[in-house]
C-alpha positions in Angstrom: 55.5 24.0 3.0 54.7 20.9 5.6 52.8 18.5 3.8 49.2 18.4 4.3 46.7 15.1 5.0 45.5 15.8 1.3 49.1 15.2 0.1 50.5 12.8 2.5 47.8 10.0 3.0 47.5 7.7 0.9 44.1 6.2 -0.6 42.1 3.5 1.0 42.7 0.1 -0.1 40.3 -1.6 -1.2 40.4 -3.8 1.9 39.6 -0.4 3.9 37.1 0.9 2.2 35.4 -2.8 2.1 36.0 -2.7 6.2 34.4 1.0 6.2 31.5 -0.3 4.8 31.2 -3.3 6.7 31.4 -1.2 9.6 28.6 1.3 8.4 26.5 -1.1 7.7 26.6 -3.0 11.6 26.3 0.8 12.7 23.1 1.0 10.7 21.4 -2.1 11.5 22.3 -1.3 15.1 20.1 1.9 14.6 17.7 0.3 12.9 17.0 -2.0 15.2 17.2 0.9 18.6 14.4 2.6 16.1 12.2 -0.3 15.8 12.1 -1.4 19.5 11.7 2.6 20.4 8.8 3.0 18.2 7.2 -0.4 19.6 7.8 1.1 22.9 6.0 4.3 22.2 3.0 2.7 21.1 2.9 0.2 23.7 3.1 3.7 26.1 0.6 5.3 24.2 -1.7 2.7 24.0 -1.9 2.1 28.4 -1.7 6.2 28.6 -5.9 6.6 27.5 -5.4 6.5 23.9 -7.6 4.1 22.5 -4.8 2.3 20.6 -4.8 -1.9 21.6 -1.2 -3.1 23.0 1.5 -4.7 20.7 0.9 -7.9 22.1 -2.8 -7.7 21.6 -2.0 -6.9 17.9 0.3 -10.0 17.8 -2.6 -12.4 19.1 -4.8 -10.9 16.8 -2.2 -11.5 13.8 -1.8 -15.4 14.7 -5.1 -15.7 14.9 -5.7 -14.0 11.4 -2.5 -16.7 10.1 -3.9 -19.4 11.5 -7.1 -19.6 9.7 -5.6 -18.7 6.7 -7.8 -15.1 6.6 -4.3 -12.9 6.7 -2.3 -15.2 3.9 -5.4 -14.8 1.8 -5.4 -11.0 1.9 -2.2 -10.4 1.6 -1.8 -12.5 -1.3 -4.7 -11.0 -2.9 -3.6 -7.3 -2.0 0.0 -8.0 -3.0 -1.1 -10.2 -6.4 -2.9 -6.5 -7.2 0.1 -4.3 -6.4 2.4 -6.7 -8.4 0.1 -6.7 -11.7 -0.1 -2.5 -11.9 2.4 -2.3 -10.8 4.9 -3.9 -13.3 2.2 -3.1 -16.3 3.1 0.7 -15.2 6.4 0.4 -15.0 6.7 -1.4 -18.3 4.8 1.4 -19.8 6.2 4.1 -18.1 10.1 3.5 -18.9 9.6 3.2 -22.9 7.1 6.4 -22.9 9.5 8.2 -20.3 12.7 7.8 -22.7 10.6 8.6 -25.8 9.7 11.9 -24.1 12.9 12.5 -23.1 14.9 11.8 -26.3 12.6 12.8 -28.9 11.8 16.5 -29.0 8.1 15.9 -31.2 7.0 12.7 -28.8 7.6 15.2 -25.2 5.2 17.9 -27.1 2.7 15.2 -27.4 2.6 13.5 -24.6 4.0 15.9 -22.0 0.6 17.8 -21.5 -1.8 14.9 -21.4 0.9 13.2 -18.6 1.2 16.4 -16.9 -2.8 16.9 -16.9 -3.0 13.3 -15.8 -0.9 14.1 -12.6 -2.8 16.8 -10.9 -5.7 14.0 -10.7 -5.2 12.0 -7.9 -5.7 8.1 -8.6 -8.4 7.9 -6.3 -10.4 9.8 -8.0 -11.2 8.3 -11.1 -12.4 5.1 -9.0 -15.6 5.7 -9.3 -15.3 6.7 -12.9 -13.6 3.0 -13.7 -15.7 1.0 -11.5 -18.9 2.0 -13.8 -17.1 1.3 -17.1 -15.3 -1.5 -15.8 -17.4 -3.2 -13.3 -16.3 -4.1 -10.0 -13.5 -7.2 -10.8 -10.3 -7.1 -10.3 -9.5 -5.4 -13.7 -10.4 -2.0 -12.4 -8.6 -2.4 -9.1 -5.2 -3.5 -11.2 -5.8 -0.4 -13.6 -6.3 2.2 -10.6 -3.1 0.9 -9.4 -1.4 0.6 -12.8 -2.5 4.6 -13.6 -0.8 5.3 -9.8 2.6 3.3 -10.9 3.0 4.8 -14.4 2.4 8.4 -13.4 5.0 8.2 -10.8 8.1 6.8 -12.7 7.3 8.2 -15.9 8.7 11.6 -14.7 11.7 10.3 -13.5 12.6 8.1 -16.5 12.2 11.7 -18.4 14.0 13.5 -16.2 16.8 10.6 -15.8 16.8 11.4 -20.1 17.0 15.2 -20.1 19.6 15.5 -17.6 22.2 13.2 -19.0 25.2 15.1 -19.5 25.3 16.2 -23.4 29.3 15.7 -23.2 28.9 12.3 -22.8 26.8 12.4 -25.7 28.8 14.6 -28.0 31.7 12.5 -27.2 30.1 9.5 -28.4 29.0 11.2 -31.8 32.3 12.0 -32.6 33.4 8.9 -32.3 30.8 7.9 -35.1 28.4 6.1 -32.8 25.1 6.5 -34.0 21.5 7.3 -32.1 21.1 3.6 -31.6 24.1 2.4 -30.0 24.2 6.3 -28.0 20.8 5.4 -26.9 21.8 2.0 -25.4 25.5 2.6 -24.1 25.2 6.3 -22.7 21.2 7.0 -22.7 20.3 3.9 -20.7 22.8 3.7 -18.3 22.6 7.2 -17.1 19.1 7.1 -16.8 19.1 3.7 -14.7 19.4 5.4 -11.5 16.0 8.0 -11.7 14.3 5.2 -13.5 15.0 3.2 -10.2 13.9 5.7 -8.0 11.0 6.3 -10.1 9.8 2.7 -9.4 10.3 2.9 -6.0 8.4 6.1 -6.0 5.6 4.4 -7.9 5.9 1.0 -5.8 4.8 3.4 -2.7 1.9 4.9 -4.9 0.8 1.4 -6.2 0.3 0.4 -2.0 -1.6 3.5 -1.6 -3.9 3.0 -4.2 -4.2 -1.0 -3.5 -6.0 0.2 -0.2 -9.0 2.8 -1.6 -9.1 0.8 -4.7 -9.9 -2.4 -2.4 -12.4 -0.4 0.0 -14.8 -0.7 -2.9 -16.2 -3.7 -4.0 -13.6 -6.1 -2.9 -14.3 -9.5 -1.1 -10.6 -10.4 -0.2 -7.5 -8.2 0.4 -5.6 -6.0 3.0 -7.9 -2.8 2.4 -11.2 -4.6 2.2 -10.4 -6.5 6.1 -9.1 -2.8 7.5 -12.6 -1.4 5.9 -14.4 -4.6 7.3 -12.7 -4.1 10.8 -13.5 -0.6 11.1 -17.0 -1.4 11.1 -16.9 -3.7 14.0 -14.4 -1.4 15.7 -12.2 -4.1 15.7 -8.9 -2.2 16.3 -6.1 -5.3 16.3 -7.2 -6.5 12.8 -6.9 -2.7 11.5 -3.3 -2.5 13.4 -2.5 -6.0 11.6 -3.7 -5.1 8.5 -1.2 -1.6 8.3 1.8 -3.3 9.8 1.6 -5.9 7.1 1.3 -3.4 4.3 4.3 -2.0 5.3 6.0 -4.7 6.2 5.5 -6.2 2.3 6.0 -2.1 0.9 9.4 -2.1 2.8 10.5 -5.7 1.4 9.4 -4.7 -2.0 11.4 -1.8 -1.8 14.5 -3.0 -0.1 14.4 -5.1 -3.7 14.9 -2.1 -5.6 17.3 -0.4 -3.5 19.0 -3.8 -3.9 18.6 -3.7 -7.2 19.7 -0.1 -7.9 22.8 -0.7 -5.7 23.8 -3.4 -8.2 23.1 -1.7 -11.1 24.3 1.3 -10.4 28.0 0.7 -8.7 29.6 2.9 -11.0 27.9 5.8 -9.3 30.0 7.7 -6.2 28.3 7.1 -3.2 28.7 8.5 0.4 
């Protein structure tokens, strides 16, 4: 037989495979960028076409305004100071309870129903509940966006548990490791990459909640200037209020992936 490419090529160097990705990563930026300037283009073209959208560059005038007297910095620090505090309080919580549930049979029959129950009620809606046994401080805005956080990676820190492979597992017991050291060297590791995802999961919940949780009773942050805006009809503070909600959303989470790329090299990738 005439050998085939599967037999004859040899393997990428490492050189080539560091040049491959080089090159995949200039491609992407390239279509990164053609997406951005498309989409600005779009609205711009929607916005002079008799939909009552205002123009990018009215958006921009409105944003410097907003940074130069200090109104935007303050509510984005306050919306973002939120967002941070629930969300690393439901993360924290939500990786020990999601590997508890996953590795001990007893602890998932507890607590799966009550998490489970806990899910099919949307944040939201427990606001007014926690704003009349809490007050109207920032403690029940934090805990709104903490419940959000911790109900989203929870699920995949179990799931990242339950699905590690039990050969792995059964390997390590016959060579006389013990739960302990099982749990840290094989548990952990292959649960590292749903537990990731699960936080950037619950990072995009946490900036969801941050919004409604800030449309009520809040005198500073992204969500209460949108709400304040839209009273006033005042269109270019609403538009600067979403882009910069996603623009911090998509830094956070660029962190992660950043994150999860590190910790997770081991992991085949395409």
């Amino acid at each position: 037989m005439t050998g085939s490419p599967s037999t004859n090529e040899a393997p990428p160097t490492v050189a080539e495979k560091k040049k491959r990705r080089s090159e995949r990563s200039g491609k992407m930026l390239a279509l990164n960028i053609i997406s951005v300037v498309a989409g600005i283009g779009i609205w711009w073209v929607l916005s002079l076409s008799g939909f009552r959208l205002p123009t990018p560059p009215q958006v921009l005038e409105r944003a410097i305004q907003l940074i130069a007297d200090g109104t935007l910095i303050a509510d984005a620090g306050a919306s973002l100071g939120r967002v941070l505090a629930g969300f690393a309080l439901g993360t924290a919580l939500a990786i020990p309870v999601g590997f508890l549930m996953g590795w001990y049979w007893a602890a998932r029959g507890l607590m799966e129903p009550w998490i489970q129950f806990f899910r099919t009620i949307p944040p939201l809606a427990i606001i007014p509940l926690v704003l009349v046994l809490m007050g109207i401080g920032e403690q029940p805005k934090i805990f709104v966006i903490f419940l959000a956080a911790f109900l989203s990676s929870v699920i995949s820190t179990y799931q990242g548990v339950v699905n590690v492979d039990r050969t792995l597992i059964n390997a390590a017991r016959v060579l006389g490791a013990k739960d302990p050291a099982i749990f840290a060297r094989v548990v952990v590791p292959a649960s590292t990459p749903f537990i990731l995802v699960g936080m950037r999961v619950g990072l995009g919940a946490a900036w969801a909640t941050v919004v409604a949780a800030e449309l009520i009773a809040a005198q500073v942050g992204l969500g209460y200037r949108m709400q304040s805006a839209q009273l006033y009809y005042d269109l270019p503070t609403i538009f600067v209020g979403l882009i910069t909600i996603g623009i911090l959303g998509l830094l956070m989470d660029r962190i992660l992936l950043f994150a999860e790329i590190k910790l997770t090299g081991w992991q085949e990738r395409r």
